[in-house]
Z-matrix of the N, CA and C atoms (Angstrom, degrees):
N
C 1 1.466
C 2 1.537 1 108.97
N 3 1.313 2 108.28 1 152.63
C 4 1.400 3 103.12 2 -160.26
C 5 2.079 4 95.64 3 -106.23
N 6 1.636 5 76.01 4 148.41
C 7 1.889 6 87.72 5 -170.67
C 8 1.447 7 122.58 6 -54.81
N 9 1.227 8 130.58 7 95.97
C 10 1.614 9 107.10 8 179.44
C 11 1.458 10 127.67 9 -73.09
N 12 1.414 11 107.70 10 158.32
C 13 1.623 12 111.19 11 -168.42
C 14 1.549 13 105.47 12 -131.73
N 15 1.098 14 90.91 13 158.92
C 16 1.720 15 111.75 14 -168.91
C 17 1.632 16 88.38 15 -124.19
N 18 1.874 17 90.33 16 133.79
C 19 1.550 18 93.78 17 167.55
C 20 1.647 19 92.26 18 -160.78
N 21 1.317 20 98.07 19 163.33
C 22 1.510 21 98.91 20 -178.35
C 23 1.169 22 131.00 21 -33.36
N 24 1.354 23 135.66 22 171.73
C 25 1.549 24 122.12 23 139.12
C 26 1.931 25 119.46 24 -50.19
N 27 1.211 26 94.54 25 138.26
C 28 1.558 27 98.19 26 170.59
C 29 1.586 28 114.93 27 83.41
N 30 1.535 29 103.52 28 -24.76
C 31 1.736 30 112.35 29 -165.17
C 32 1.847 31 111.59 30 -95.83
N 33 1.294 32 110.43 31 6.32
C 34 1.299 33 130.22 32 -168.24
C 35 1.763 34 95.07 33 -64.31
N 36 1.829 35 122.36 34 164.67
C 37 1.370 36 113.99 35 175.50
C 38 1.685 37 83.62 36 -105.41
N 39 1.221 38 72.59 37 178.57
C 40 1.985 39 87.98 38 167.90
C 41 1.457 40 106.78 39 -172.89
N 42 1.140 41 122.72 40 137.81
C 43 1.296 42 109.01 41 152.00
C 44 1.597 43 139.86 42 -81.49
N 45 1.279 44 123.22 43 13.25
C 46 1.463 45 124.12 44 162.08
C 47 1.976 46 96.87 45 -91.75
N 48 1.405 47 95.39 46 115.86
C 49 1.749 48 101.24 47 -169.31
C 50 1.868 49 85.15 48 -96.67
N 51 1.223 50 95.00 49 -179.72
C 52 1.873 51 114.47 50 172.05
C 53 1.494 52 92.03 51 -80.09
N 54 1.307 53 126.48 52 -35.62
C 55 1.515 54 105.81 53 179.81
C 56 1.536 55 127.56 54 -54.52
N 57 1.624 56 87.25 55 -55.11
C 58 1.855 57 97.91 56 166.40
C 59 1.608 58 120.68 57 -30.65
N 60 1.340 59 121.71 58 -44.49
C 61 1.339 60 136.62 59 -113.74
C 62 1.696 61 77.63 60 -109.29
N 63 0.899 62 94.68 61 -35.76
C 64 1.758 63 106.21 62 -152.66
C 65 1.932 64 107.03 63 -110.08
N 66 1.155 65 109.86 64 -52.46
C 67 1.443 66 96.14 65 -153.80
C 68 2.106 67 109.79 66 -68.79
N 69 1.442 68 111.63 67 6.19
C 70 1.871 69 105.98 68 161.34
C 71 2.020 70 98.91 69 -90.04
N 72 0.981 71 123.92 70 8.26
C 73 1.382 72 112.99 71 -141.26
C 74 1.796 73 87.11 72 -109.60
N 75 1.599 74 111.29 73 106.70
C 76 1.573 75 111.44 74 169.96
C 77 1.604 76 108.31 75 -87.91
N 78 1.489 77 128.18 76 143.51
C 79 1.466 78 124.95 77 167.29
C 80 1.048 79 92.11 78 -106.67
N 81 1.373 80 112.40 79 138.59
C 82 1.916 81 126.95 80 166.77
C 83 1.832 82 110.19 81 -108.91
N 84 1.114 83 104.28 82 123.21
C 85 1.454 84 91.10 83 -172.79
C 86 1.849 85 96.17 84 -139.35
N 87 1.474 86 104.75 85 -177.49
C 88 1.457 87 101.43 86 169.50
C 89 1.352 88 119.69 87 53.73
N 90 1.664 89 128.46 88 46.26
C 91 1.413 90 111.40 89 168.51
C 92 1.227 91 110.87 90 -55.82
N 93 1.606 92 97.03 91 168.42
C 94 1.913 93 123.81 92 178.26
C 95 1.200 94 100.40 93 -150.11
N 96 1.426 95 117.75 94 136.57
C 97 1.422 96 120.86 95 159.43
C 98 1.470 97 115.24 96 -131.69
N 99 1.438 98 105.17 97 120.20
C 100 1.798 99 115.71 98 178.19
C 101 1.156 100 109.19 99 -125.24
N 102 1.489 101 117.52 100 109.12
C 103 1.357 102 130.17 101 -169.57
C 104 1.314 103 113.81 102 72.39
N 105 1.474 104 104.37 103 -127.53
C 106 1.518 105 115.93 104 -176.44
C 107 1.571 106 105.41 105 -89.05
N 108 1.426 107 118.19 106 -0.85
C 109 1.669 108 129.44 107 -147.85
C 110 2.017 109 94.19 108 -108.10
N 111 1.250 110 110.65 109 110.29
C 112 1.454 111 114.16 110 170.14
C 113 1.229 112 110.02 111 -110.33
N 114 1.404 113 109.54 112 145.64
C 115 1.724 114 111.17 113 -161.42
C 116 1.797 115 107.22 114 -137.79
N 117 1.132 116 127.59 115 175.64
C 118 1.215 117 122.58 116 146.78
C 119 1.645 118 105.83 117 179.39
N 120 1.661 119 93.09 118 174.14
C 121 1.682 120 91.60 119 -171.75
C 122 1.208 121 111.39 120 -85.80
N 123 1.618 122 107.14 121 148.13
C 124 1.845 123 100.11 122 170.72
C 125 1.212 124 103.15 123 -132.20
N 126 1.473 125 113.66 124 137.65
C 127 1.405 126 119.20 125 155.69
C 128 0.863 127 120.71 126 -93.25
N 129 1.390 128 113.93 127 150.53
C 130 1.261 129 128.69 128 -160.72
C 131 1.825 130 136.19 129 -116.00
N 132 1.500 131 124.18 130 26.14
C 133 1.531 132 141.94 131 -115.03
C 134 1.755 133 79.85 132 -48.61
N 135 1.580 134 141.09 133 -31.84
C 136 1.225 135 123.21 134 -137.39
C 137 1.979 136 92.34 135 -96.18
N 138 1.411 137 95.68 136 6.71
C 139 1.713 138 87.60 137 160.60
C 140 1.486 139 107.31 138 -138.70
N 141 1.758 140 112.73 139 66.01
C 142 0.998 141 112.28 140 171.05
C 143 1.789 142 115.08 141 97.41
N 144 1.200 143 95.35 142 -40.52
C 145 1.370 144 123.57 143 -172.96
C 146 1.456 145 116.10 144 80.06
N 147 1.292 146 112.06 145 57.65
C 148 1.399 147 146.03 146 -163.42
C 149 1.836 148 86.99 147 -86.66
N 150 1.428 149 127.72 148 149.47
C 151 1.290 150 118.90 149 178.86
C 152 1.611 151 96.81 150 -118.09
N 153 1.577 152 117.60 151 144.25
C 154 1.544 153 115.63 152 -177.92
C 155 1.516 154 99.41 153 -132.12
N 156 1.351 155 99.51 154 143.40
C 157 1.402 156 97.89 155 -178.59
C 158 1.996 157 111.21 156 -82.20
N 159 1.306 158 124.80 157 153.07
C 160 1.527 159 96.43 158 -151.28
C 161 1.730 160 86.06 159 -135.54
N 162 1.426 161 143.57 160 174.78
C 163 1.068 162 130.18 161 153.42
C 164 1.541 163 101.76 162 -150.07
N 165 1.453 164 103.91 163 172.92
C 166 1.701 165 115.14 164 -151.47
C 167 1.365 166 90.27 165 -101.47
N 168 1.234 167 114.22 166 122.66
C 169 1.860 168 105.37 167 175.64
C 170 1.735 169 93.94 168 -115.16
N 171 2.038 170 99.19 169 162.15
C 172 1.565 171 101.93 170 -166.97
C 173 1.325 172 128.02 171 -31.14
N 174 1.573 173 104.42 172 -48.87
C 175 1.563 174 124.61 173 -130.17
C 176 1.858 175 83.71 174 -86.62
N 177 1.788 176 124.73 175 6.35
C 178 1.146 177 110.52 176 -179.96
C 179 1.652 178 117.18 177 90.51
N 180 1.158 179 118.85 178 -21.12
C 181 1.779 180 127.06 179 157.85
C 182 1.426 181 103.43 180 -72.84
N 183 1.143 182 120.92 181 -165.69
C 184 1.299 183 147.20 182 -109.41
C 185 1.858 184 127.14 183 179.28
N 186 1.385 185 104.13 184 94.41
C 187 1.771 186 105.65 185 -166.23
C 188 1.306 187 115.52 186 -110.40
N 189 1.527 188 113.98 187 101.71
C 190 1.927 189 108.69 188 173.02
C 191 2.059 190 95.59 189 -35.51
N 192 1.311 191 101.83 190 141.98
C 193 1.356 192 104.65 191 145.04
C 194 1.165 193 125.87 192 -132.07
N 195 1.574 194 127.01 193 23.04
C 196 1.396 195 147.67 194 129.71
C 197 1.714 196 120.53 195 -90.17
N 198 1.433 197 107.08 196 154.42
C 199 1.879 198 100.65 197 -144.75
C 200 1.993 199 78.41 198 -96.86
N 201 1.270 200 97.86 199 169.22
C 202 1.340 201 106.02 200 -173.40
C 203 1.723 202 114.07 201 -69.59
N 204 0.939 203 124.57 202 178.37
C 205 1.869 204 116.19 203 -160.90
C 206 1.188 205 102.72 204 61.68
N 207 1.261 206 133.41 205 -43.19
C 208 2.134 207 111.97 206 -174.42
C 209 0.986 208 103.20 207 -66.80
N 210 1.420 209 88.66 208 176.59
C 211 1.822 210 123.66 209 -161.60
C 212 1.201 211 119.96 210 -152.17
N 213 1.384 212 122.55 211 62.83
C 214 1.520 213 116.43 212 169.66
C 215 1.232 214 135.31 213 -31.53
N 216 1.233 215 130.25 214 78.78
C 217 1.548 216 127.56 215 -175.37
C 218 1.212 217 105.66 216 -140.99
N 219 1.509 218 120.99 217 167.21
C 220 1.118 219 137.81 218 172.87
C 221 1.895 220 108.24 219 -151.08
N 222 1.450 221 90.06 220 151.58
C 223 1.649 222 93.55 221 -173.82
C 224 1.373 223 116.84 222 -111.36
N 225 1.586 224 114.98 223 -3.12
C 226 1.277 225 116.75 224 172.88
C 227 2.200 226 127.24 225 -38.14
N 228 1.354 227 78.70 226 125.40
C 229 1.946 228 92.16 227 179.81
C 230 1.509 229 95.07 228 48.30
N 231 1.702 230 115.07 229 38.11
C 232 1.421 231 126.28 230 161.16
C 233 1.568 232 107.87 231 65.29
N 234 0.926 233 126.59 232 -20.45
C 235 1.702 234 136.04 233 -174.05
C 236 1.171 235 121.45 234 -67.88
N 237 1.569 236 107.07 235 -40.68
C 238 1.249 237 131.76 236 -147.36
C 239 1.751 238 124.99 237 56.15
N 240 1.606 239 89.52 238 -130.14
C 241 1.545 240 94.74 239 171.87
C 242 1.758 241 126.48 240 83.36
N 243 1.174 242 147.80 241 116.84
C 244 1.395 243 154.53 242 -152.26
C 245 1.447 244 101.15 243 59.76
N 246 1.190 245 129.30 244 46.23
C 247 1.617 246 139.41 245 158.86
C 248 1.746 247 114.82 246 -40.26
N 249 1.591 248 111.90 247 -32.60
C 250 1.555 249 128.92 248 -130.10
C 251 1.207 250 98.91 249 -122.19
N 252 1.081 251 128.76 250 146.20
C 253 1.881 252 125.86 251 145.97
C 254 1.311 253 107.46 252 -147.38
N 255 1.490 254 122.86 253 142.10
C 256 1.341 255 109.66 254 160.25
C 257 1.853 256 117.06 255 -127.40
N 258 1.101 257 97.47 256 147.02
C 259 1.513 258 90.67 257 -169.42
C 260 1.882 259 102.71 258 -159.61
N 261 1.661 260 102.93 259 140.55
C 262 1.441 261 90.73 260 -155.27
C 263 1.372 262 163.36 261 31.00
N 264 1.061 263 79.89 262 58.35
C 265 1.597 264 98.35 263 -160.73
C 266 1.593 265 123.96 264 93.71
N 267 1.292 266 120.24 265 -22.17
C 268 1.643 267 120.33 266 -142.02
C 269 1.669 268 91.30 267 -138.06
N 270 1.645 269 90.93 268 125.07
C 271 1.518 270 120.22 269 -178.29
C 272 1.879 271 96.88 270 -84.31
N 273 0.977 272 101.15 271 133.03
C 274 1.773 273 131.40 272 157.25
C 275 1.154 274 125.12 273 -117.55
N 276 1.633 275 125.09 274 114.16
C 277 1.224 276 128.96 275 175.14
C 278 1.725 277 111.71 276 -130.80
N 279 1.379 278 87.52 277 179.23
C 280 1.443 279 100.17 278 175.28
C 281 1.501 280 100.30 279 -106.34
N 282 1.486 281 122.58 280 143.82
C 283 1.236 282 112.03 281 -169.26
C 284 1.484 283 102.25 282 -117.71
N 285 1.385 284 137.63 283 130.88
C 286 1.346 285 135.39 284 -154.32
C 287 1.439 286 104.02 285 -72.98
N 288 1.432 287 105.05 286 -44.71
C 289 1.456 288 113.97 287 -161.74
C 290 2.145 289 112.18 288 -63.14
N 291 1.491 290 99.78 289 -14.45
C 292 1.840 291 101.56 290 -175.68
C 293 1.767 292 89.93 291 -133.39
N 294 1.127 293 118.59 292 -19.77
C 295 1.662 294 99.38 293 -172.94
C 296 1.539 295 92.79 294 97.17
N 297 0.996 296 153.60 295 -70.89
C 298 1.840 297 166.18 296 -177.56
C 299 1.197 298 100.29 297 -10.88
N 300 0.973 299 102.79 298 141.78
C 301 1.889 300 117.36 299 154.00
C 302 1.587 301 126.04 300 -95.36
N 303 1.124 302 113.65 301 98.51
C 304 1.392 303 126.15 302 174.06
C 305 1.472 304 132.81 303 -108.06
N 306 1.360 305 131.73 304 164.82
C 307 1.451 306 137.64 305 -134.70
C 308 1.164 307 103.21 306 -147.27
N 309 1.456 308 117.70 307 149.95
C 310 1.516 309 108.36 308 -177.62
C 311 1.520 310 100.38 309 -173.41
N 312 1.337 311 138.14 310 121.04
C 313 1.146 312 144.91 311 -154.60
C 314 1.701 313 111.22 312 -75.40
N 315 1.560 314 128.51 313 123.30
C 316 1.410 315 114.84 314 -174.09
C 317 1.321 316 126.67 315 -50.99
N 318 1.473 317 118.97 316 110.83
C 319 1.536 318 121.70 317 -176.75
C 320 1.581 319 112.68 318 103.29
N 321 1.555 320 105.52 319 -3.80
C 322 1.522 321 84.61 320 167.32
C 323 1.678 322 116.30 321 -98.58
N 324 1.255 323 126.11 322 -0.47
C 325 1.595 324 121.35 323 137.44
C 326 1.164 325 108.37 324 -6.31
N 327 1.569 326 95.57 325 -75.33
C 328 1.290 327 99.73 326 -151.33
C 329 1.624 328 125.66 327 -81.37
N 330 1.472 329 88.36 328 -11.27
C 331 2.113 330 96.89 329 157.09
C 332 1.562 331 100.50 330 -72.70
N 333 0.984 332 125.72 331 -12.83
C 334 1.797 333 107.11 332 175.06
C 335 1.988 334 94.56 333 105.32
N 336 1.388 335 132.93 334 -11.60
C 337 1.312 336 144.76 335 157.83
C 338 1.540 337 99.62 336 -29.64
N 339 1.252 338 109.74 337 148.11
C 340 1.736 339 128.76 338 165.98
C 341 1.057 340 134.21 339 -93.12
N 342 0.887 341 157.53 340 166.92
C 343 1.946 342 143.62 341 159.95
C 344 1.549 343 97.09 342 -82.13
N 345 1.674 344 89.14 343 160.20
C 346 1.621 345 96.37 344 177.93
C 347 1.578 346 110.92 345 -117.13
N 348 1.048 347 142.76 346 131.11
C 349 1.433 348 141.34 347 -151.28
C 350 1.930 349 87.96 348 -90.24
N 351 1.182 350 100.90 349 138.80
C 352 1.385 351 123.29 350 -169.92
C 353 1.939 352 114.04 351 -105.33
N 354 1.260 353 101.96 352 -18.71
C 355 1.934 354 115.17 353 -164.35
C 356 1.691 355 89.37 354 -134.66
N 357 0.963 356 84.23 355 137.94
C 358 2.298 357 100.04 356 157.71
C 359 1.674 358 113.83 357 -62.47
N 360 1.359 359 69.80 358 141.60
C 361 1.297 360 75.37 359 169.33
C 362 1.707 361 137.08 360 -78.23
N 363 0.928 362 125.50 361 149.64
C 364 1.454 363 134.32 362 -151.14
C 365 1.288 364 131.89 363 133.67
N 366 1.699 365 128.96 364 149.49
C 367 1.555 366 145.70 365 -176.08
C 368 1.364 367 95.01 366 -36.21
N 369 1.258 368 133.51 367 37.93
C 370 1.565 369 122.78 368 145.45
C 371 1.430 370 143.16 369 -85.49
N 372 1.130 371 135.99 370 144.42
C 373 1.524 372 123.72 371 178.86
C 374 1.731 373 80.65 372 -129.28
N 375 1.793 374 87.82 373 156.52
C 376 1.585 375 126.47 374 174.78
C 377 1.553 376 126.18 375 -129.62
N 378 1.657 377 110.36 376 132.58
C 379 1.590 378 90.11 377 -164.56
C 380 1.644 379 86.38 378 -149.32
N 381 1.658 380 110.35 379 178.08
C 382 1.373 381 111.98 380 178.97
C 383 1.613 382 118.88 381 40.44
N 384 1.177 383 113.82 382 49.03
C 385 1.623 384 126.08 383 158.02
C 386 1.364 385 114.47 384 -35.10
N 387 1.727 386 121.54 385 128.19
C 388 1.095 387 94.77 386 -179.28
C 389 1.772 388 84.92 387 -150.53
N 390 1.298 389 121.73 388 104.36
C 391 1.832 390 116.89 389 177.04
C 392 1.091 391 103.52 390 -53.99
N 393 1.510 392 102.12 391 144.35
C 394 1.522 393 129.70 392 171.74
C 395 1.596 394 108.96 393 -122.38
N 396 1.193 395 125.85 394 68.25
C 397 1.181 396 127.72 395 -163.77
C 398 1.278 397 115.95 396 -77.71
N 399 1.453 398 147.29 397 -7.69
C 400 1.009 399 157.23 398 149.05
C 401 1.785 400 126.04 399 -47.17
N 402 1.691 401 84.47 400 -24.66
C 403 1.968 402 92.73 401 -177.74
C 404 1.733 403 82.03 402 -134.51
N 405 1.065 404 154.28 403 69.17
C 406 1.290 405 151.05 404 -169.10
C 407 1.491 406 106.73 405 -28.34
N 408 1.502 407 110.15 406 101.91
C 409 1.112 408 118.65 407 173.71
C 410 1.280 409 121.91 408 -174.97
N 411 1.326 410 134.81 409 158.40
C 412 1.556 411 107.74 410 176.87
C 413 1.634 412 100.46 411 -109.51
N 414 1.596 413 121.47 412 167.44
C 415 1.248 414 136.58 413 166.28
C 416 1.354 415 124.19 414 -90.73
N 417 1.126 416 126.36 415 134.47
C 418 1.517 417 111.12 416 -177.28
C 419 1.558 418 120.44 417 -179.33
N 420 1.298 419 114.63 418 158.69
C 421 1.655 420 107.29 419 -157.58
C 422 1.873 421 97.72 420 -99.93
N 423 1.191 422 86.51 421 122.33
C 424 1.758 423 110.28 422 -167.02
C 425 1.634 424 99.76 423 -101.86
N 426 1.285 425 117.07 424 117.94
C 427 1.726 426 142.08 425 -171.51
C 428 2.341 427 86.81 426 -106.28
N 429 1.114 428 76.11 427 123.60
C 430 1.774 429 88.56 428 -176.48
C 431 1.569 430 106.74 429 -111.61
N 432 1.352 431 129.26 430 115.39
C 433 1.662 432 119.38 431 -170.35
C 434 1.841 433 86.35 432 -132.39
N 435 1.365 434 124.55 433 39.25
C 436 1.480 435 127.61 434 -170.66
C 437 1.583 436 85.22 435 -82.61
N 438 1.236 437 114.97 436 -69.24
C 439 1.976 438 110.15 437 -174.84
C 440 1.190 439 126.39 438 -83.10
N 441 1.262 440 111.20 439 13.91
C 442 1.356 441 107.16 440 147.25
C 443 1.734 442 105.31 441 84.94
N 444 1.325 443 130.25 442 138.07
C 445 1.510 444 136.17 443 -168.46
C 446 1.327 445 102.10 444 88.87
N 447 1.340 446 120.35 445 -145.11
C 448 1.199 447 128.29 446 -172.89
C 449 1.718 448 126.59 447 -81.02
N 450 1.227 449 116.22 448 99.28
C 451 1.398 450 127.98 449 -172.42
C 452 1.416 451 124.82 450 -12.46
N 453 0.842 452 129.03 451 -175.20
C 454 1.560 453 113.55 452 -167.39
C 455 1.895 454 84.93 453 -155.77
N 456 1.526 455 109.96 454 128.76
C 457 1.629 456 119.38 455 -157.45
C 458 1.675 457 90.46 456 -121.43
N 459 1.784 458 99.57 457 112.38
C 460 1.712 459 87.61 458 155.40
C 461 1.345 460 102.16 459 -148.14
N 462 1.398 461 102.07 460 -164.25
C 463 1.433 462 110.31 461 -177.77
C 464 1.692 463 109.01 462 -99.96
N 465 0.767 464 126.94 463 131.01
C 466 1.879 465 126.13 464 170.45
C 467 1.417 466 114.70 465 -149.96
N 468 1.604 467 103.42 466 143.35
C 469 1.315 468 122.85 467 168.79
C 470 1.811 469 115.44 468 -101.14
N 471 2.015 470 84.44 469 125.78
C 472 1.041 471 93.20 470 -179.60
C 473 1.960 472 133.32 471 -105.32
N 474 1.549 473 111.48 472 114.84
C 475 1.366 474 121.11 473 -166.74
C 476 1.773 475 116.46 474 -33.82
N 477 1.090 476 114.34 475 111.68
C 478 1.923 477 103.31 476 -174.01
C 479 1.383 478 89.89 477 -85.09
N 480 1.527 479 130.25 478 82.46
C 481 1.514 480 110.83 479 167.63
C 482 1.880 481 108.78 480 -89.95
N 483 1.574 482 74.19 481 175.38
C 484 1.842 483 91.22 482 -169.32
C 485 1.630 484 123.15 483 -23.12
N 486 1.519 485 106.13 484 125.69
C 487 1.712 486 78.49 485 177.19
C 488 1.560 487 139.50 486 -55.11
N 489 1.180 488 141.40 487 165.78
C 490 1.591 489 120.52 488 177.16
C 491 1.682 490 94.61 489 84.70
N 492 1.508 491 146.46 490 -35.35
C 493 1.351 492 147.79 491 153.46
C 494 1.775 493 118.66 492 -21.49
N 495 1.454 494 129.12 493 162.27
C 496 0.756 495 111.99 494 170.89
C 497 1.246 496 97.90 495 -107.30
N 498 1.620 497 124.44 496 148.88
C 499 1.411 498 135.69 497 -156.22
C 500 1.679 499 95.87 498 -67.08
N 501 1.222 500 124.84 499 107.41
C 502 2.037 501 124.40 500 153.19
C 503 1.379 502 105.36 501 -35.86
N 504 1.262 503 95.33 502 164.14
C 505 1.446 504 111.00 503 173.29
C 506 1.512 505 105.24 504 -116.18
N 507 1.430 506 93.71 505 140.82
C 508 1.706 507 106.64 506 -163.25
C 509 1.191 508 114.08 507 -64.33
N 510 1.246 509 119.60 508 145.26
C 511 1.796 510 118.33 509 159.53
C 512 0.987 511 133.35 510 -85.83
N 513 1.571 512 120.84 511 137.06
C 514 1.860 513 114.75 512 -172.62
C 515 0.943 514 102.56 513 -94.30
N 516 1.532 515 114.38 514 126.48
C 517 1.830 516 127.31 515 177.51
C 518 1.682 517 94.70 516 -96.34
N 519 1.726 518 124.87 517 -33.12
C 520 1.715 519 86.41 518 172.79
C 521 1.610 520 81.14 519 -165.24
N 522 1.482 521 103.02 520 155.72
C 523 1.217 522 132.45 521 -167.29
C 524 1.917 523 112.16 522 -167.77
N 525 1.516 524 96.69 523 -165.15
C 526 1.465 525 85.01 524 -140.58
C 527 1.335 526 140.60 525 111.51
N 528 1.296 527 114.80 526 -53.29
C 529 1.892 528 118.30 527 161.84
C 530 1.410 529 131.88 528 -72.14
N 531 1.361 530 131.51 529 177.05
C 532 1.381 531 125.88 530 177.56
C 533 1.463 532 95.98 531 -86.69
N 534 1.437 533 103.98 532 -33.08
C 535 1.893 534 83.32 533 -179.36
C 536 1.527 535 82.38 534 -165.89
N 537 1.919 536 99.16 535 174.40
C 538 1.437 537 127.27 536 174.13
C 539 1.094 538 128.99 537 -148.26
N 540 0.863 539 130.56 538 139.29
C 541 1.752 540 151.34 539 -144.65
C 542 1.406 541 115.11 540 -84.43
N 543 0.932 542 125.37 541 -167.45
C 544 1.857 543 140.98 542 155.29
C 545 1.489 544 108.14 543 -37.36
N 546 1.167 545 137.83 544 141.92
C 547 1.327 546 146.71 545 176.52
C 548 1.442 547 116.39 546 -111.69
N 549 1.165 548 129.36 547 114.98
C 550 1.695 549 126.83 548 169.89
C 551 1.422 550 108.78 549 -103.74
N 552 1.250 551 116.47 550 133.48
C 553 1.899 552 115.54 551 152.97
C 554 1.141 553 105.21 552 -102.93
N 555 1.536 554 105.62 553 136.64
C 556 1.878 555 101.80 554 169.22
C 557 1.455 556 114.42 555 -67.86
N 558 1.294 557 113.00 556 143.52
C 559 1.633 558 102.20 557 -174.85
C 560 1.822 559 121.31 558 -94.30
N 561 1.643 560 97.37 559 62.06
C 562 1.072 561 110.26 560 146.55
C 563 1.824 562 106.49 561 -129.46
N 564 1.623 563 105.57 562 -10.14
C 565 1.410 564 87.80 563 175.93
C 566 1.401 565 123.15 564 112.63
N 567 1.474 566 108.13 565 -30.49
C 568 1.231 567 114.88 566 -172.63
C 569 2.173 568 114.00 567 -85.39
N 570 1.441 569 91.20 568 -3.64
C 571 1.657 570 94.83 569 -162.79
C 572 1.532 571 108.29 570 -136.34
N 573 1.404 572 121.22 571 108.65
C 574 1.104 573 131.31 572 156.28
C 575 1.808 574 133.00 573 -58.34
N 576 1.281 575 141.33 574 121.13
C 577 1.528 576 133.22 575 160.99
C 578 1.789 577 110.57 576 -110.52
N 579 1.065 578 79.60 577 155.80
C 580 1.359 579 73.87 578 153.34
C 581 1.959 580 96.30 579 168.25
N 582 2.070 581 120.39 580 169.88
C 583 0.805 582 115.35 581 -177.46
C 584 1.409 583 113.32 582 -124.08
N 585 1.389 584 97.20 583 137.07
C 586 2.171 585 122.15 584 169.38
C 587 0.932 586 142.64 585 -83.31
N 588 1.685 587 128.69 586 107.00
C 589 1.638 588 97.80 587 -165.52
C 590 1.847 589 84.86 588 -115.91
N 591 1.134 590 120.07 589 175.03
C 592 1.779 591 150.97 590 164.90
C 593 1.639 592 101.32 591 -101.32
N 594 1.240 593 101.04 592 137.20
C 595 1.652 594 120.33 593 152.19
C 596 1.468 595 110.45 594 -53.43
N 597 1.171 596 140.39 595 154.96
C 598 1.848 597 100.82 596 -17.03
C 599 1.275 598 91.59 597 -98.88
N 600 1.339 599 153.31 598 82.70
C 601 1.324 600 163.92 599 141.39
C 602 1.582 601 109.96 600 -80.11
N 603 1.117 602 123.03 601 121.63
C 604 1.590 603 115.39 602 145.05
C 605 1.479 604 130.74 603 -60.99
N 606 0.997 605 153.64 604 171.96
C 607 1.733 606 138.06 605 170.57
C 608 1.192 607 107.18 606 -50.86
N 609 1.482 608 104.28 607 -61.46
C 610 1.166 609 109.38 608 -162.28
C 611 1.726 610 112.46 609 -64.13
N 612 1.274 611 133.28 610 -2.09
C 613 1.332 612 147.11 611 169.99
C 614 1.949 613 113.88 612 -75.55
N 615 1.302 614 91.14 613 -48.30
C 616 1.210 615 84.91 614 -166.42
C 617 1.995 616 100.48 615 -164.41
N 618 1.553 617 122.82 616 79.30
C 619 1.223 618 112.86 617 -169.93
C 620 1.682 619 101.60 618 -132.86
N 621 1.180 620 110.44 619 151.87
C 622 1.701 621 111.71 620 -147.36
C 623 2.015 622 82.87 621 -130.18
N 624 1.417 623 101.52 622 130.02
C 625 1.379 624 114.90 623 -178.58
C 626 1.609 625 107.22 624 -88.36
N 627 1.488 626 131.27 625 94.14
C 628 1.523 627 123.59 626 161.55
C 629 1.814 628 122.52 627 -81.05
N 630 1.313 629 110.23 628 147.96
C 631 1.690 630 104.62 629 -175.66
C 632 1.938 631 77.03 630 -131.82
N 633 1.674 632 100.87 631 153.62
C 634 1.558 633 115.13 632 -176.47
C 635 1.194 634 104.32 633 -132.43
N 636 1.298 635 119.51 634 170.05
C 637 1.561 636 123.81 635 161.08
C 638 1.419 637 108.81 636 -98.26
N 639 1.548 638 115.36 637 136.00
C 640 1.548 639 103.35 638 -161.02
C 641 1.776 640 77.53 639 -112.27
């Protein structure tokens, strides 16, 4: 008979590991649809769990439209989440490895093409992408860690200049709060939303919905 053992909670062996469990296992999250082109993010745990942005082509396969080594992430209010946008053709992400927002045309991945970094570099994170194609630029909630302590949360639009350009530095349309939420444009353009919460509230405690004239 075989010896039994006592071991803590949690400290037990086993052989079903988290690797087992996990590394066949794709998460699809974040659809997008531009045009005829539907997309979404997948993570991936059996490469690290690196997230790629992926899209559905006719024939029923399947096209990275981020090049292999990226990492769609974002660290905003630590959660992340709205890393991504796609719009006319052209993928925008947050890239884990610099914090930056970069661009990269659908399918040139897969010519072996690069992304082009869109923001400067620096202690910034970017989240909730949202095109503003009417003023070429995107919208989006900008996490500031340049001075150091507690981040500094606003909203800014960022300039899409020429490719081959050196990336502008974004403008803050509103600030002021401890933090900000999901971003909507109405799609004519003329109307901004989005939501604010104050310390020490969570959103879900206490978060107040503003809409602007952009």
């Amino acid at each position: 008979m075989a010896q039994r053992t006592v071991a803590p909670y949690g400290s037990w062996r086993s052989t079903i590991t988290i690797e087992a469990l996990l590394v066949d296992r794709i998460i699809a999250r974040e659809p997008r649809i531009d045009g005829q082109t539907i997309a979404w993010l997948e993570m991936r745990p059996s490469e690290q769990g690196r997230s790629v942005v992926v899209r559905a082509l006719p024939d029923g396969g399947v096209e990275d439209l981020t090049p292999a080594g990226s990492d769609v992430h974002d660290g905003v209010h630590e959660y992340g989440g709205g890393a991504w946008a796609l719009h006319d053709g052209v993928v925008y992400f947050s890239e884990r490895s610099d914090d930056r927002l970069h661009r990269i045309a659908v399918g040139a991945a897969t010519a072996g093409e690069t992304p082009e970094p869109i923001t400067p570099a620096g202690a910034m994170r970017y989240a909730d992408l949202v095109p503003d194609t009417r003023r070429s630029r995107l919208l989006a909630i900008r996490e500031d860690h340049r001075a150091g302590g507690s981040p500094v949360n606003e909203v800014v639009a960022i300039p899409l200049v020429a490719v081959g350009s050196e990336p502008a530095e974004p403008v803050v349309l509103v600030t002021g709060a401890d933090f900000y939420g999901p971003l909507a444009l109405s799609p004519d353009g003329d109307h901004l939303a989005w939501l604010t919460w104050q310390l020490p509230d969570m959103p879900w405690d206490g978060s107040e919905l503003w809409v602007a004239d952009v």
